[in-house]
Structure formats: structure tokens, C-alpha cells
C-alpha positions in Angstrom: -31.9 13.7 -48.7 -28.5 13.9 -47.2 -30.1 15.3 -44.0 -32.7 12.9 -43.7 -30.5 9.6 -44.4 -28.0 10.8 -41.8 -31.2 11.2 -39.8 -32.2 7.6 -40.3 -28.8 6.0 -39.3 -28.5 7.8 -36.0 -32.3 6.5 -35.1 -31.0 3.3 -36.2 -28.1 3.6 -34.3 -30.0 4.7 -30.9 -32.0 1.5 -31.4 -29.0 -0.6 -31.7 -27.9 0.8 -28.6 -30.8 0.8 -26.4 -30.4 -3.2 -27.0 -27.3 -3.8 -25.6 -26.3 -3.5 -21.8 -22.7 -3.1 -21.2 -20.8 -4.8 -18.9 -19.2 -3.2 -16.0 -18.1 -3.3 -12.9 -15.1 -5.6 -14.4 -12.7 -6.5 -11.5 -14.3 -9.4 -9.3 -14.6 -8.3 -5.8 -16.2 -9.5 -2.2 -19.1 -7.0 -0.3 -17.7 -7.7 3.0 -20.6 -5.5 5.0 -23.4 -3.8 4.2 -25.4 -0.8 6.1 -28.5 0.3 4.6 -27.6 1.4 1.0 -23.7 1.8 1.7 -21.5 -1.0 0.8 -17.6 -2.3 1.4 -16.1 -4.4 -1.3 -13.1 -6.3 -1.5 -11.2 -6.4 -4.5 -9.5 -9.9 -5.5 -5.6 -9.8 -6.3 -4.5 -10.4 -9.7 -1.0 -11.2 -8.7 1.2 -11.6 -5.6 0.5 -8.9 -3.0 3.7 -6.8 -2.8 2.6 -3.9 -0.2 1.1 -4.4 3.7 -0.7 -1.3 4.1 -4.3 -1.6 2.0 -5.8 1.5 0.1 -9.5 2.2 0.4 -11.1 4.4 -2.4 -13.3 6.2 -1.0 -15.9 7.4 -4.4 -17.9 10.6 -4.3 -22.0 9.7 -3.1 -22.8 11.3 -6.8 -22.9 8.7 -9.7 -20.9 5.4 -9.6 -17.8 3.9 -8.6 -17.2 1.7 -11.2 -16.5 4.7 -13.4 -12.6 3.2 -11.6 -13.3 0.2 -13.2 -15.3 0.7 -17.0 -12.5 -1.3 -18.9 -9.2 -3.2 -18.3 -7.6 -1.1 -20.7 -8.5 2.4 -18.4 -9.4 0.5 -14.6 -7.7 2.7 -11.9 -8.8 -0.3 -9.6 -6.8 -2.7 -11.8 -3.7 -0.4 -12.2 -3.4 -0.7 -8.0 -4.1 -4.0 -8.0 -1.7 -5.0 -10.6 0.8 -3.2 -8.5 0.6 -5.4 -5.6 -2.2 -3.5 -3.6 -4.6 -5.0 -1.3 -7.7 -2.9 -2.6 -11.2 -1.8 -0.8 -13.9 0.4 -2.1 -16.8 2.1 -0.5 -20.3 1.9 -2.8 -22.7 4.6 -1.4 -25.0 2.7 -3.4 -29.1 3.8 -4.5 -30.1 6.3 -1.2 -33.8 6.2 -1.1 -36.9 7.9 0.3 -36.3 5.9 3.9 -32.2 7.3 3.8 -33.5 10.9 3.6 -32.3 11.9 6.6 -28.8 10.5 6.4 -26.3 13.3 7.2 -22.7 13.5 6.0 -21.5 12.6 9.3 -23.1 9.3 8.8 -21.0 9.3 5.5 -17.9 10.0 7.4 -19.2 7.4 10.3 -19.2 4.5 7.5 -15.6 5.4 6.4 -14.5 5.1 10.1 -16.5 1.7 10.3 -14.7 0.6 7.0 -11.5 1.8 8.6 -11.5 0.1 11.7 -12.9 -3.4 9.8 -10.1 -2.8 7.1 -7.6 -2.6 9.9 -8.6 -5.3 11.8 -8.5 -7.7 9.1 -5.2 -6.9 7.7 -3.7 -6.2 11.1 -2.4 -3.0 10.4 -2.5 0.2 12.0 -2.7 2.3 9.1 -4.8 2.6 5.5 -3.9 4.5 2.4 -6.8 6.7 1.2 -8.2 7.6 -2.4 -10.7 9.9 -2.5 -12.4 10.7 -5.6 -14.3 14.3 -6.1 -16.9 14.4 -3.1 -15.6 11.4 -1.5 -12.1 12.7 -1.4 -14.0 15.9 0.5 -15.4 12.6 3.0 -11.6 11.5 3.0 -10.2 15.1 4.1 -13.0 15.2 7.1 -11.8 11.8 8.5 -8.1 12.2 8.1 -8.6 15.3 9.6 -10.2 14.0 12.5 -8.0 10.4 12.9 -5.0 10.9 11.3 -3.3 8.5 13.3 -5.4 5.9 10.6 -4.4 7.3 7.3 -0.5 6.4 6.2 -0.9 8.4 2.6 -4.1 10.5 1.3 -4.4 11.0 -2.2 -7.4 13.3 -3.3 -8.7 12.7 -7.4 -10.8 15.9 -8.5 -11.8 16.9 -5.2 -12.7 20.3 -4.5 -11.7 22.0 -1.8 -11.9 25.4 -2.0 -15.8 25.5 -3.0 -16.0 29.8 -4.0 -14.7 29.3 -7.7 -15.8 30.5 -11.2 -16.9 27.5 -12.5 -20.8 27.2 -14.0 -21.4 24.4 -11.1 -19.8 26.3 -8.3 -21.8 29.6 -9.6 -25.3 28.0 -9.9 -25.0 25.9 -6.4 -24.5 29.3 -4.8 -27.7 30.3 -6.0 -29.6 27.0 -4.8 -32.4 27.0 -2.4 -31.1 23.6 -1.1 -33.9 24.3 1.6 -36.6 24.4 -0.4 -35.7 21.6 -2.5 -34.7 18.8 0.7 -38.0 20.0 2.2 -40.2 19.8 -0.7 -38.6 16.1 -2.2 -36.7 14.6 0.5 -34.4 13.3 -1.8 -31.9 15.1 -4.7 -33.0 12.9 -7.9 -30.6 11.4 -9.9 -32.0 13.0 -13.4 -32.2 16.6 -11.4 -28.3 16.2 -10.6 -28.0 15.0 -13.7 -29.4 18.2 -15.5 -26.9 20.5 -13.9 -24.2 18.5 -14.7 -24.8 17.8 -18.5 -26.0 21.9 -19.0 -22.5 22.9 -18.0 -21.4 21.9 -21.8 -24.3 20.2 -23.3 -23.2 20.8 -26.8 -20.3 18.2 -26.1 -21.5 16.2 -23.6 -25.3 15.5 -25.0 -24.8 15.9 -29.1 -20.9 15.8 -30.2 -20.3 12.3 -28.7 -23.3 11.1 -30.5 -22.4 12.3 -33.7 -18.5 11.1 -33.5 -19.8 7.9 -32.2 -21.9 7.6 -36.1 -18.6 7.4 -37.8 -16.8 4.5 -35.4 -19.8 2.6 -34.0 -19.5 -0.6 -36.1 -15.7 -1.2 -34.3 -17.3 -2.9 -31.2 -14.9 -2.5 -28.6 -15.5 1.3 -29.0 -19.0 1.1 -29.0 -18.8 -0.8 -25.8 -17.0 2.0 -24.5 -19.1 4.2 -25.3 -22.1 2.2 -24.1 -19.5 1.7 -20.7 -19.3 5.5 -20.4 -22.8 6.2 -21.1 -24.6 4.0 -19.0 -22.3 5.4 -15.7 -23.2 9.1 -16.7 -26.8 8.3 -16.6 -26.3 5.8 -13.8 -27.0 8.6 -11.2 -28.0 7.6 -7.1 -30.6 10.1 -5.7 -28.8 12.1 -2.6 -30.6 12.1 0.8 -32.3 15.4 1.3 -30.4 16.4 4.3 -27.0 15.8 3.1 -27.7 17.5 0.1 -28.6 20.2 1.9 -25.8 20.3 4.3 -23.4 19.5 1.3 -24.6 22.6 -0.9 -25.5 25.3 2.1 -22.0 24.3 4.4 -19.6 24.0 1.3 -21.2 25.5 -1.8 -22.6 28.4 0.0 -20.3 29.1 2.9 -17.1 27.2 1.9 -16.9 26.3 5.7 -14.3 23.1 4.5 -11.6 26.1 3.3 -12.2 28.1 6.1 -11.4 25.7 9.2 -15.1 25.8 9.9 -16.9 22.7 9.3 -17.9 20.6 12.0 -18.3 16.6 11.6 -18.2 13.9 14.9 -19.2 17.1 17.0 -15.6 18.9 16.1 -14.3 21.2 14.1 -12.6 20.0 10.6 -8.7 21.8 10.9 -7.0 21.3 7.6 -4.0 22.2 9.4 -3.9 19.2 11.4 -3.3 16.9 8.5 0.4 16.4 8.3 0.2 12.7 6.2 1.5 12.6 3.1 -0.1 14.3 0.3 -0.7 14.1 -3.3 -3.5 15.9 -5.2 -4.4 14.3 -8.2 -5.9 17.6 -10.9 -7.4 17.4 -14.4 -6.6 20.9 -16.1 -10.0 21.2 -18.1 -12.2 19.9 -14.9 -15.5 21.6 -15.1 -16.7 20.2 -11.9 -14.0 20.5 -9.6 -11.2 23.3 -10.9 -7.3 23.1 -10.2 -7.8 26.1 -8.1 -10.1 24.6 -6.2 -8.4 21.2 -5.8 -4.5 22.9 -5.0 -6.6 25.0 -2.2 -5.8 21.9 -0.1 -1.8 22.5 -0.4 -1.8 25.8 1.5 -4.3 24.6 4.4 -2.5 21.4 5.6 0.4 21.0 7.3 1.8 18.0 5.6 5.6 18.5 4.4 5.3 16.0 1.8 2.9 17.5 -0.6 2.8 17.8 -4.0 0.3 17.9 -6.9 -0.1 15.8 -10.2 -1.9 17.8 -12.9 -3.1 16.2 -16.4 -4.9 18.3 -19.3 -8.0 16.5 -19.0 -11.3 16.4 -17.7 -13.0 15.6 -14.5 -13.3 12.1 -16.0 -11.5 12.1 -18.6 -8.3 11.7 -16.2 -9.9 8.3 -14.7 -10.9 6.9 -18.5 -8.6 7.8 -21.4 -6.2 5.6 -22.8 -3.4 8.3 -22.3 -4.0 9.0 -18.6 -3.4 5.2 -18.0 -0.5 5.2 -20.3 1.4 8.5 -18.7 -0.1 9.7 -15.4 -1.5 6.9 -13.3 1.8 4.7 -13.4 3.3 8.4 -11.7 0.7 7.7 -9.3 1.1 4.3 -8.6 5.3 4.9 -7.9 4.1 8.0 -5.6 2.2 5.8 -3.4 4.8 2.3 -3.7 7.4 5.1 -2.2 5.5 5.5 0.4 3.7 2.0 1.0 5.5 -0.5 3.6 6.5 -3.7 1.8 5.3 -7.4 2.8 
């Protein structure tokens, strides 16, 4: 009886859930241009604007951006914002069958284009950058290439150094990214999606389920919950040729690492990069591990470097209550240092 009664309240609990839609995306912004699926938004200020140089986040083309943004309570966007930051964000937004043959150079090509718009309307010379996972790999390539754009570079769980021990690192050596871009055209979301939840699907399929039975009539946790859920399964499919290029040339060969990826018909040198640095690592990230996100330290040349490390996970350093409380204000003074002042 016990079994089945527990039974009956979690399939009363799913229905219950499948009925509400959680709000997200909570900070009001502007799309200020739009090119094919890709997106640039403008963030409005909460308060006086205390900094001249901008900051463009710059989100991986895997999931959703607004994972910066679930909550007041645990918005990275909102912390910058409240700081006195003028704040843009690229959406890569829903690639489809007609995008297939979008490249990562044409990934790096918007972030110029955002770049040059950015800089133009704020009449600056210079950006701060954010790059998150993948899209702080998209941040390295450009600042690599026009560093004379970027005043500070600050890379969230971005790996780097793509040869690790991790279950994702080990099975995307093993992919025939060939095979699957030429046979679909397109990575589907729910495909991606598989390999990311099989990594620890114990924890991240079942356990959050069955601790979310004993607090789910408290509603502003269950619109967490229903927050965090909906951006896990909210998954973009990736063009087949950039997910091609991105498994073979960094999975596979690691040609970022090694000084040997080319993007705008060059060669990507690490070394060049001399802006200042800060690497922002979550201890338990399954996705993108320490070692492969402190990789960057030793490859550029930049003399103010450093790394801020938090025991969480890949997201959990974005969401939880104690990253906001601890780490990102250490993140926010980092950058005011080296911000210039209105």
C-alpha cells in the first residue's frame, strides 16, 4: 500500500506540473538585431549606470540563456545590472533544418557584428566579455583574434583543454560526428539531451523528483523547480556542420589547446591574449572540468589572471542561493576593478 500511495502522489504530482508554465526570462530587455535564428538583447538598467565599458554575455549555442536569468533571487544578469552595468546578451536561439550549414565562424562572425554594434552605440572602444561554457570557447576565438575589442574576458565553465576524463569528454571522442551531420543535418535537442542527463541520471532524472514530493506544496520552490526543469529540457537543435566541426576540431583533436584552430582564415594563438583574465570553475562540473577550464591559464599571455573556483556544478554555480550569496559578488568587485567609471 505504502508503495502504491507514494505511487499515486508522484502521478498526481507530474499532472500538477505538466499544468503550469513557469515564467522565465525575468529581466525585461530590447532585441536590438536579429540574423536568422541569432539574436542581440539589450538588458534595461535597474538603477543608475555606474560603469562606461558594457559587458556582453556571450551563452553557449547548447540550451538557453536565460538559465542567467531563472529567478531574481539567483539572476547573474541582475547581479551585473544591479552593479551599474550596461548589459548585452547574445541568444543563438532555435537553429533549424535551413541553418544546417552554419559553421562556428559564422558564430564568431555574429559576436564581432554584436561587437562593433555594441561599440558604436555606447561609443566606446572596448567591451567586457562573459562567456558561458561553449560560448566562452566563441569568446576565446574572438579575443584571440581582436583583442584590441575586449577590455576584460571572464570565461564561466568553459572548457578549454577538451582531452579530459570526464563521461562527456570520453564518449564525444568516440562520436562519428560525420555520420550523424550527414545523415540528420541537424544535432536534436532530445539527442544532446540524452548524453547530458546519462552522465548521472540517477540524480539528475529520479532524485530531484522524489525530493521535490516532500516540498512541492511551498510554491516558490516548485516554481524553481518548474524554472529549472523547463531550461534543461528547453534544448536548441545544433546545425549539422558546426556540430561537426565542434566535436571532430575540439573533442577529437583538441586543436583550441594546441594553438591549432583556425577561425576568419587564421590561426586561434592563445598566447596572444594578454586582457585581463578571470576563469570562473565549478569544482563538481561534469561537463566542463576544472582541469579543463585552468588549461586556459598556462596558454595566454595575460599577466592579470586568476581563477575563481566554487564546489558546485556546471549549473549549479549560475543557480544556487549560495553562489549568489558568496561567489558572484567576488565576481562582480573583479570586474568593477577593472571597469572604467562614468
Amino acid at each position: 500500500m505504502k508503495d502504491k500511495s507514494t505511487g499515486n502522489v508522484f502521478v498526481d504530482l507530474m499532472e500538477q506540473l505538466s499544468a503550469i508554465e513557469p515564467d522565465v526570462w525575468q529581466s525585461s530587455f530590447d532585441v536590438l538585431d536579429e540574423e536568422g535564428p541569432f539574436r542581440l538583447l539589450l538588458y534595461h538598467p535597474l538603477g543608475e549606470r555606474k560603469y562606461k565599458t558594457p559587458l556582453l554575455v556571450v551563452y553557449a549555442f547548447i540550451n538557453r540563456p536565460y538559465v542567467l536569468d531563472l529567478h531574481p533571487g539567483i539572476s547573474v544578469v541582475r547581479r551585473y545590472l544591479e552593479a551599474g552595468f550596461q548589459v548585452y546578451m547574445i541568444d543563438w536561439g532555435y537553429p533549424t533544418r535551413v541553418d544546417k550549414y552554419l559553421k562556428i565562424d559564422d558564430y564568431v562572425d555574429y559576436v564581432e557584428k554584436c561587437i562593433e554594434d555594441i561599440k558604436r552605440r555606447e561609443a566606446v572602444h572596448e567591451v567586457n566579455l562573459h562567456g558561458y561554457c561553449l560560448g566562452g570557447d566563441l569568446s576565446v576565438i574572438y579575443t584571440a583574434l581582436h583583442q584590441e575589442n575586449v577590455k576584460n574576458l571572464l570565461l564561466q565553465a568553459t572548457p578549454i583543454d577538451f582531452h579530459t576524463d570526464n563521461t562527456i569528454a570520453i564518449w564525444a571522442r568516440k562520436l562519428d560526428a560525420d555520420k550523424i551531420a550527414d545523415t540528420y543535418h541537424m544535432a536534436a535537442g532530445g539527442f544532446l539531451n540524452v548524453g547530458f542527463l546519462s552522465v548521472d541520471p540517477i540524480n539528475l532524472m529520479l532524485a530531484k523528483y522524489r525530493a521535490l514530493l516532500k516540498e512541492f506544496q511551498k510554491k516558490e520552490t516548485l516554481m524553481d523547480f518548474l524554472r529549472m526543469d523547463k531550461w534543461i529540457f528547453d534544448s536548441p537543435a545544433i546545425p549539422g556542420e558546426t556540430y561537426r566541426q565542434y566535436i571532430k576540431e575540439w573533442y577529437q583533436e583538441n586543436l583550441l589547446i594546441k594553438n591549432q584552430f583556425k577561425s576568419q582564415g587564421k590561426i586561434v594563438d592563445l598566447g596572444k591574449i594578454e586582457v585581463p583574465l578571470l576563469v570562473l570553475a565549478a569544482t563538481y562540473d561534469h561537463i566542463a572540468p576544472p582541469e579543463s577550464q585552468k588549461a586556459i591559464l598556462g596558454a595566454v599571455s595575460s599577466k592579470d589572471k586568476d581563477v575563481y573556483e566554487m564546489k558546485k556544478g556546471h549549473i549549479g554555480i549560475t543557480v544556487s542561493g549560495s553562489s549568489h550569496k558568496d561567489f558572484w559578488p567576488s565576481v562582480i568587485e573583479w570586474l568593477k576593478e577593472r571597469s572604467e567609471k562614468i
